[in-house]
N, C-alpha and C positions, 0 to 999 in steps of 0.2 A: 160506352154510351149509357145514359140513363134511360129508367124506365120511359119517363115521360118523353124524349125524346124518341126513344123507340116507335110509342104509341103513334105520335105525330109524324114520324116518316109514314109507317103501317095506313094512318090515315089519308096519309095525302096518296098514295098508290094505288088505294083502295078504289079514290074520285075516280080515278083513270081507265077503271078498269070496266069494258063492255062485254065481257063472256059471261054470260048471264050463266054457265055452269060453276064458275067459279065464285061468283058473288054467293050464290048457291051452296057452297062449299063454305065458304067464309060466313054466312050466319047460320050452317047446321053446329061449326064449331061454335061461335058465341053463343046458342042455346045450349050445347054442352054443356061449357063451363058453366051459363050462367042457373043452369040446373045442377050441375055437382054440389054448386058455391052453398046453393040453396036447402040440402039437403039435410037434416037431422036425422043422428038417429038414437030412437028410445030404447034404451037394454033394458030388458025387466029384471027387476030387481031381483028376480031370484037368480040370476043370471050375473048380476053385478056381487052378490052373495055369496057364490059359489067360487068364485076368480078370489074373493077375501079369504075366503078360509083356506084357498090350495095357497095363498101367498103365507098367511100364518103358520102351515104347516109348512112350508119350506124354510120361514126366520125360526123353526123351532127345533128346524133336523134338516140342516145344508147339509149335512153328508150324505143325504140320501137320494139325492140329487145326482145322475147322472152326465156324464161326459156328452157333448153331442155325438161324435163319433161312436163312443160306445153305444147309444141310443141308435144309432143307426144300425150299426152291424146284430145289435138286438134284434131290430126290427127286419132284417133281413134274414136272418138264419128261423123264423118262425114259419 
């Protein structure tokens, strides 16, 4: 089934529905989403900076780059 198909079952179920807890329910989640949808967010640049350079020092020495496993048992044994 397609999206839009979806939508239009969800709607018409929707009409029918009198538990006023559950309608309740159904547009705390529509403000969710439609606050997630809405969201940006601004990294500052020194921040966006910093992620550059730890990537340029890794295309300049991938060998020094650790295993994840290894990285873990690292982080374990401290």
């Amino acid at each position: 089934m397609n999206i839009e198909a979806e939508k239009a079952m969800i709607i018409e179920q929707v009409k029918t529905v009198n538990d006023t807890d559950l309608i309740s329910a159904i547009k705390s989640m529509l403000d969710y989403a439609r606050n997630r949808d809405q969201k940006s967010y601004d990294i500052p640049e020194a921040h966006q900076n910093l992620v550059m350079e730890r990537f340029e020092k890794t295309r300049e020495n991938p060998d020094g780059l650790l295993d994840w496993e290894e990285a873990k048992e690292t982080l374990k044994n401290r």
